[in-house]
C-alpha positions as CSV (number, residue, x, y, z in Angstrom):
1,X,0.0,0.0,0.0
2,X,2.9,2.3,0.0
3,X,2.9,3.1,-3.0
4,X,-0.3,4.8,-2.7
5,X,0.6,7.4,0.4
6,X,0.5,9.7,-2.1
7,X,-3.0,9.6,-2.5
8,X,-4.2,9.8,0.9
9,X,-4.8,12.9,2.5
10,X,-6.8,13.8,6.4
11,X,-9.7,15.5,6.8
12,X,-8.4,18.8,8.0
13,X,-6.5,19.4,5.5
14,X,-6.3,22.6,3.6
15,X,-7.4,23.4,0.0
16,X,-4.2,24.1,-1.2
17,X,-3.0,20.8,0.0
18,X,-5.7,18.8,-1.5
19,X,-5.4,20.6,-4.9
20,X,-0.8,20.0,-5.2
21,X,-2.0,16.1,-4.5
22,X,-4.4,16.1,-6.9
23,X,-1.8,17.7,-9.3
24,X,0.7,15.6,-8.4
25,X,-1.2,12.7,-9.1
26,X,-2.8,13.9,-12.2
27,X,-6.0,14.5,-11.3
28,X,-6.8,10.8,-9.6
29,X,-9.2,11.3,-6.5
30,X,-8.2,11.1,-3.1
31,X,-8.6,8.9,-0.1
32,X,-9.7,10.9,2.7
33,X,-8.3,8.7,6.5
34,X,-7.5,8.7,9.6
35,X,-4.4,8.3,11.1
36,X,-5.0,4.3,10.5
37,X,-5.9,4.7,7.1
38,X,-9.3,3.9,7.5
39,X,-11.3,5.2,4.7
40,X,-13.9,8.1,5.3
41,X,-14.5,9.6,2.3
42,X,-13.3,10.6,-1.5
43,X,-12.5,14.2,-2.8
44,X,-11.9,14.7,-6.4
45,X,-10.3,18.0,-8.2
46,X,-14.1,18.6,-9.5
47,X,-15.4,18.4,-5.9
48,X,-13.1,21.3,-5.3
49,X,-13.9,23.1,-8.3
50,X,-17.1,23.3,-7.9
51,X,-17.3,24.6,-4.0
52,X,-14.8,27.1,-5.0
53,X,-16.7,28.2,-8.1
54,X,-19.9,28.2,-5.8
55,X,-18.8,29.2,-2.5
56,X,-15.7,31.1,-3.1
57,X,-14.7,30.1,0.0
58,X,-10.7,29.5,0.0
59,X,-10.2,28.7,3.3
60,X,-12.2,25.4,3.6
61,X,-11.1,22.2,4.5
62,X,-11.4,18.4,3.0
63,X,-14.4,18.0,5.4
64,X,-16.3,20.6,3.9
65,X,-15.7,19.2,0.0
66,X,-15.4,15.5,0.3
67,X,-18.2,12.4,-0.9
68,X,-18.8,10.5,3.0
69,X,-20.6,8.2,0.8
70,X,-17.8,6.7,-1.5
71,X,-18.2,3.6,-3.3
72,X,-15.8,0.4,-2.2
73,X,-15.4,-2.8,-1.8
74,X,-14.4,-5.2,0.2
75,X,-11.7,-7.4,0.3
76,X,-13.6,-10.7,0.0
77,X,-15.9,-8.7,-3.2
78,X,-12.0,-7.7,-4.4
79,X,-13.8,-8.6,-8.2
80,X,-16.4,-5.7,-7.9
81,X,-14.3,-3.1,-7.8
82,X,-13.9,-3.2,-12.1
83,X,-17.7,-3.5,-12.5
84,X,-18.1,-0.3,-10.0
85,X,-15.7,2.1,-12.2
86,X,-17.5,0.9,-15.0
87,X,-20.9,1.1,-14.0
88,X,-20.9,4.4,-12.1
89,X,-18.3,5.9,-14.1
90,X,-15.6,6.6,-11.4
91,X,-11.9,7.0,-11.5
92,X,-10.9,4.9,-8.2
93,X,-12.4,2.4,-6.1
94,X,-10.8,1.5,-2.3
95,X,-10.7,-1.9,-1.4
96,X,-11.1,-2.1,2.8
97,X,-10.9,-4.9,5.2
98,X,-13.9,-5.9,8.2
99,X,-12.2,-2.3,9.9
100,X,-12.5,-0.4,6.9
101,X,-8.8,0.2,6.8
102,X,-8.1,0.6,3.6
103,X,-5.6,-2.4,1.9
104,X,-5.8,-1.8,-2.0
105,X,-7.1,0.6,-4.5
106,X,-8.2,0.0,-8.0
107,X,-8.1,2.6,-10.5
108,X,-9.7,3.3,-14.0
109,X,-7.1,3.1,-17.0
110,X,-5.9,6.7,-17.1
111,X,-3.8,6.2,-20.0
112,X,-6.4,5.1,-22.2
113,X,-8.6,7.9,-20.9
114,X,-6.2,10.6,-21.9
115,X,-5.9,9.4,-25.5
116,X,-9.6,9.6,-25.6
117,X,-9.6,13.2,-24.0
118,X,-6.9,14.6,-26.5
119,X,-7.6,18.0,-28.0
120,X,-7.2,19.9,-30.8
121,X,-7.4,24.1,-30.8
122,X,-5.3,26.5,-32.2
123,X,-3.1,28.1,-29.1
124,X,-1.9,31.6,-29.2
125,X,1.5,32.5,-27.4
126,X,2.4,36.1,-27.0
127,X,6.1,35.8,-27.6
128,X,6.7,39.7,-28.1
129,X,7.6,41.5,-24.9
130,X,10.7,42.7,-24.1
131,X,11.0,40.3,-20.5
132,X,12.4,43.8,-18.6
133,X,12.1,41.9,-15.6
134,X,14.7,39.2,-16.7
135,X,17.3,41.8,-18.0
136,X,20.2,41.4,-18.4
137,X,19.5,37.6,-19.8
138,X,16.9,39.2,-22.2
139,X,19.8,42.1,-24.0
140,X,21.1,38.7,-25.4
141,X,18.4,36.3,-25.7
142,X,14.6,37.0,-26.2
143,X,12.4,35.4,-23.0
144,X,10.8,33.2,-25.5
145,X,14.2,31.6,-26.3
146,X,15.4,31.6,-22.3
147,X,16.5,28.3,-21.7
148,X,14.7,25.9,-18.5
149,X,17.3,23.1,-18.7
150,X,18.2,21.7,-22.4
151,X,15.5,23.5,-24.1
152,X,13.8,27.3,-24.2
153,X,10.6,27.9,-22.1
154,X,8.4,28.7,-25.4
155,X,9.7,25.6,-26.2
156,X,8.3,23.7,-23.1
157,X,5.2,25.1,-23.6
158,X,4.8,24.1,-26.8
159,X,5.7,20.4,-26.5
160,X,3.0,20.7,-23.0
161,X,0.3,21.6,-25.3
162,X,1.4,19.1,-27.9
163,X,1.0,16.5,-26.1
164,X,-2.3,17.0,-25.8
165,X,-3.1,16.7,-29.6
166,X,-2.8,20.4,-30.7
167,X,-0.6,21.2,-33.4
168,X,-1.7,24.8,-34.4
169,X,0.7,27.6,-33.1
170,X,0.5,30.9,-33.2
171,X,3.3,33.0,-32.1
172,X,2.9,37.0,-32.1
173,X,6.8,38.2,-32.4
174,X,8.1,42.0,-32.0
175,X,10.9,41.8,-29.7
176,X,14.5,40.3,-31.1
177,X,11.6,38.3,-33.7
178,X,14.1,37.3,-35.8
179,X,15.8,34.9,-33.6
180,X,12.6,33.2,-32.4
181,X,11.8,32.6,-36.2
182,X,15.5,30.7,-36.9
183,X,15.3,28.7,-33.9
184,X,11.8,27.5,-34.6
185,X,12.6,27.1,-38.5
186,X,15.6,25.0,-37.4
187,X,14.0,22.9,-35.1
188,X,12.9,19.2,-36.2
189,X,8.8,19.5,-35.0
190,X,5.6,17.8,-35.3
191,X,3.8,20.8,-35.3
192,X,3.4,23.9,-37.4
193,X,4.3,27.5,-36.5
194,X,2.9,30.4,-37.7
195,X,3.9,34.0,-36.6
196,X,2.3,37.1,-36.3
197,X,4.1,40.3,-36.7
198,X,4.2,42.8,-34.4
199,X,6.0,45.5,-35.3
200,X,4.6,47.9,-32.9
201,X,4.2,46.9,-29.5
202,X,0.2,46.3,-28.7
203,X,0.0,45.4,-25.2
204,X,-0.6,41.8,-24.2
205,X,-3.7,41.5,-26.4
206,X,-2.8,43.7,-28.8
207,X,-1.5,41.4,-31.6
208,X,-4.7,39.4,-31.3
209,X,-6.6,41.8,-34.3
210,X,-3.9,40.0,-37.0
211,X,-6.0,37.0,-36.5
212,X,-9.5,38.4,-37.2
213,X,-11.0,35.9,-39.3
214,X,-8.1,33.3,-38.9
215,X,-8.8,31.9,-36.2
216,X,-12.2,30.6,-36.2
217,X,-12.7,28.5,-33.3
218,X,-11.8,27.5,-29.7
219,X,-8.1,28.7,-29.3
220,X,-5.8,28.9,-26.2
221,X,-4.0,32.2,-25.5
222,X,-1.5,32.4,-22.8
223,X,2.1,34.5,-22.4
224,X,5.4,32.9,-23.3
225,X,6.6,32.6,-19.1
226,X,4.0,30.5,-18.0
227,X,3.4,26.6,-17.9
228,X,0.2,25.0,-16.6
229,X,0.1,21.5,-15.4
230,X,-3.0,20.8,-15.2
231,X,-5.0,18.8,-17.7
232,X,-6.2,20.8,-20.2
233,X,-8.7,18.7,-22.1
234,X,-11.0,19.1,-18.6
235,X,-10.1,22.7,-18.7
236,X,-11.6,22.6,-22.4
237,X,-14.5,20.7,-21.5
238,X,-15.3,22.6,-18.2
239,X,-15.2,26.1,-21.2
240,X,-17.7,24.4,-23.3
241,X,-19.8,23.1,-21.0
242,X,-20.1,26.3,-19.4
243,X,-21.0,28.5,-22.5
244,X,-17.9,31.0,-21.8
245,X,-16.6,33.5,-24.2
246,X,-13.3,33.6,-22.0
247,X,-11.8,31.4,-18.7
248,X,-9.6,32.2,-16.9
249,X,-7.1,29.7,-15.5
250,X,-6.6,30.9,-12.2
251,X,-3.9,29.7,-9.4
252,X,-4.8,29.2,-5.7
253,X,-2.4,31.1,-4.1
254,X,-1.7,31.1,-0.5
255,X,0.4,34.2,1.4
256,X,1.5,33.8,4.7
257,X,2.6,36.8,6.1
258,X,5.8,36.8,8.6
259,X,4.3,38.6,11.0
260,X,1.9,39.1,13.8
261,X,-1.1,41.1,12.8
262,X,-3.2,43.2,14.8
263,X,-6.4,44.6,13.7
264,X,-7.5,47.4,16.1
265,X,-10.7,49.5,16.7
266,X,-11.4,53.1,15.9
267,X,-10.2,54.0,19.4
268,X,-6.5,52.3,19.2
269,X,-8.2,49.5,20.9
270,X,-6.9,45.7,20.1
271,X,-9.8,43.7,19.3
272,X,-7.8,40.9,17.1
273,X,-4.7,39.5,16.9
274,X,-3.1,36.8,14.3
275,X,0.0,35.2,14.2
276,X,1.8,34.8,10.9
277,X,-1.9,34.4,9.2
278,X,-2.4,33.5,5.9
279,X,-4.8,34.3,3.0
280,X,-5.5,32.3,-0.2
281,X,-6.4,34.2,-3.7
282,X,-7.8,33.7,-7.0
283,X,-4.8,34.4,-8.9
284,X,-4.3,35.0,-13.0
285,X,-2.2,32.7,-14.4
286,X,-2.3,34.4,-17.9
287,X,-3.6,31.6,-20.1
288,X,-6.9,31.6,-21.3
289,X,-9.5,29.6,-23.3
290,X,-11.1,32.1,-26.0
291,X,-13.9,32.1,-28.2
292,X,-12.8,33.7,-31.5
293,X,-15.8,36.5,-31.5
294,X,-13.7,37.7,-28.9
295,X,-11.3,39.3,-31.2
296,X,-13.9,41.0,-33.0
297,X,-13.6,43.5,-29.8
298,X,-9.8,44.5,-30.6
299,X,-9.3,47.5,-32.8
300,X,-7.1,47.1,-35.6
301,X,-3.4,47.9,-34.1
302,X,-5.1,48.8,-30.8
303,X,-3.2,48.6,-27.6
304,X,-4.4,47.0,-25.0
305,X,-4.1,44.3,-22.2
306,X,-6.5,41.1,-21.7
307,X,-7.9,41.9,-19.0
308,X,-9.4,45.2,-20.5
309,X,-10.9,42.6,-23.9
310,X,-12.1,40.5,-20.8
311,X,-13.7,43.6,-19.1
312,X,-15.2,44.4,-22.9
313,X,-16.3,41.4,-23.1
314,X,-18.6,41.3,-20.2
315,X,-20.3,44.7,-21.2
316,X,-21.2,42.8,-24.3
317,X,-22.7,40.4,-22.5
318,X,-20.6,37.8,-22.9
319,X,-20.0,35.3,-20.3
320,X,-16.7,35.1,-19.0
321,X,-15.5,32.4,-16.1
322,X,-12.3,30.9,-14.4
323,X,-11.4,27.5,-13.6
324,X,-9.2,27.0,-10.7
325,X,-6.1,25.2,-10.5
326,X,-3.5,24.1,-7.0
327,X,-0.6,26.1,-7.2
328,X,1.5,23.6,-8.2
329,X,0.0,23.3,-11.2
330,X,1.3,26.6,-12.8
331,X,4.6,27.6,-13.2
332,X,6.0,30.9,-14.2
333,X,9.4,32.2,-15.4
334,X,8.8,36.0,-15.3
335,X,11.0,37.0,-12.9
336,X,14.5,35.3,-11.7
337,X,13.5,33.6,-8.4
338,X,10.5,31.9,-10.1
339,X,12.4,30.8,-13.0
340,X,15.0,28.9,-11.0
341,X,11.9,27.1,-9.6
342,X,10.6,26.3,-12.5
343,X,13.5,24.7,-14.3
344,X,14.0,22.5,-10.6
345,X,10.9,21.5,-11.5
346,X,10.9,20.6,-14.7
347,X,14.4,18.8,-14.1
348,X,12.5,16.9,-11.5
């Protein structure tokens, strides 16, 4: 049973903790026990979704979230477990003894599942900025081309998304262009790249008008420093089935601040005091799922940021969402502290 630690987790547990499991084990449910491992419930990355989308409460706990009514089997019914994935359509079954301590699990065949959930949508990269926060590496080398381990982090990114089925790339070049083009032209690839001049800098959605008319369905837009984790065919699916013009993958982020804080009254009077609290936010990540009407909202050469189309958007009437994600599922490289993190990562 050792093997499967990973996937046990208590019931006071924090979000955040629940959500890097769940990354970590690619999005397979976990076994909520006791110290004895006996099983008292299930919590899945969509029970969490959808108390966060609800709620917005950050600070729960697995109690709040998880199924107390999981399904299982026994260890003398150990042939049951097959037939209950397959007939209620569930990703892991426990196998417990006469104490309910749990002694085996059985799992659907996530391989086979990912083939099946493979998708296929053009994805945008803005791969124009001039990565001031990375200078000096970025006077030689453009942050697209900025290498995490043996290869550049554009790079990663694509070969992320590829993996997923989508072979479509846009990349919108302005800064040190010329040198993104030759490595990408050199490179032996699977996958076609197209670029999109910019020769005047736009903003972060700026570029987008040069594909008016282009790009004609579903596409992923996200920046050239960040690398999600997470599974992006639910991330699709969760867009659709919501009717969304834009999501928003957003990051769980949680701050603990060093220090003892005191929250006094109008008179100077102490009424609270925390020690080294901590908050969790709804953070950007930066990538997006679009809907290409979308662009129709971005003046020709306009400049502009995404959050401002998103903002448009919404006074259109246009429904715009987020889906959430553990910290640990998204990586960024945008400033030097992060990207050091991110290549021990990838290394790992």
């Amino acid at each position: 049973m050792q093997q499967y630690d990973s996937l046990f987790i208590t019931q006071d547990a924090p979000l955040s903790e629940a959500l890097a499991k769940l990354s970590d084990a690619n999005g397979i449910p976990l076994l909520v026990v006791d110290s004895d491992k006996k099983l008292l419930a299930v919590i899945s990355d969509g029970d969490i979704r959808r108390h966060l989308l609800k709620t917005q409460n950050t600070d729960a706990v697995v109690r709040d979230i998880a199924n107390y009514n999981p399904k299982y089997v026994s260890v003398t019914a150990y042939g049951e477990a097959k037939k209950l994935l397959n007939k209620y359509k569930i990703a892991i079954v426990p196998v417990v003894d006469r104490n309910h301590i749990v002694v085996d699990i059985v799992l659907r065949d996530y391989e086979n599942k990912r083939k099946r959930d493979s998708l296929h949508v053009p994805v945008v990269i803005m791969a124009g900025g001039l990565g001031t926060r990375l200078y000096p590496y970025t006077k030689i080398l453009p942050k697209p081309l900025i290498p995490i381990g043996d290869i550049p982090i554009c790079e990663h990114i694509i070969n992320k998304f590829h993996a997923y089925g989508c072979d479509e790339f846009y990349l919108v070049v302005n800064h040190k262009k010329n040198m993104i083009k030759a490595y990408f032209n050199e490179i032996d690839k699977a996958y076609s790249v197209i670029y999109v001049d910019e020769d005047i800098p736009l903003g972060t959605a700026g570029g987008l008008c040069y594909l008016q008319g282009k790009i004609t369905s579903t596409f992923i837009f996200t920046n050239c420093d960040t690398l999600i984790t997470d599974d992006y065919a639910s991330i699709l699916k969760k867009h659709r089935e919501s009717g969304n013009a834009v999501t928003m993958i957003c990051s769980l982020k949680n701050y603990t601040i060093p220090y003892g804080v005191v929250v006094p009254d109008e008179n100077g009077t102490i009424i609270e005091m925390k020690e080294k609290p901590s908050y969790s936010y709804f953070t950007n990540t930066g990538t997006y799922l679009v809907e290409p009407q979308v662009l129709d909202l971005i003046g020709h050469e306009e400049k502009i940021g995404f959050p401002d189309v998103i903002v448009r958007a919404q006074e259109k009437g246009m429904k715009v969402g987020i889906y959430p994600i553990g910290e640990e599922a998204w990586m960024d490289m945008g400033q030097f502290d992060t990207m050091e993190e991110m290549r021990k990562r990838l290394e790992e």
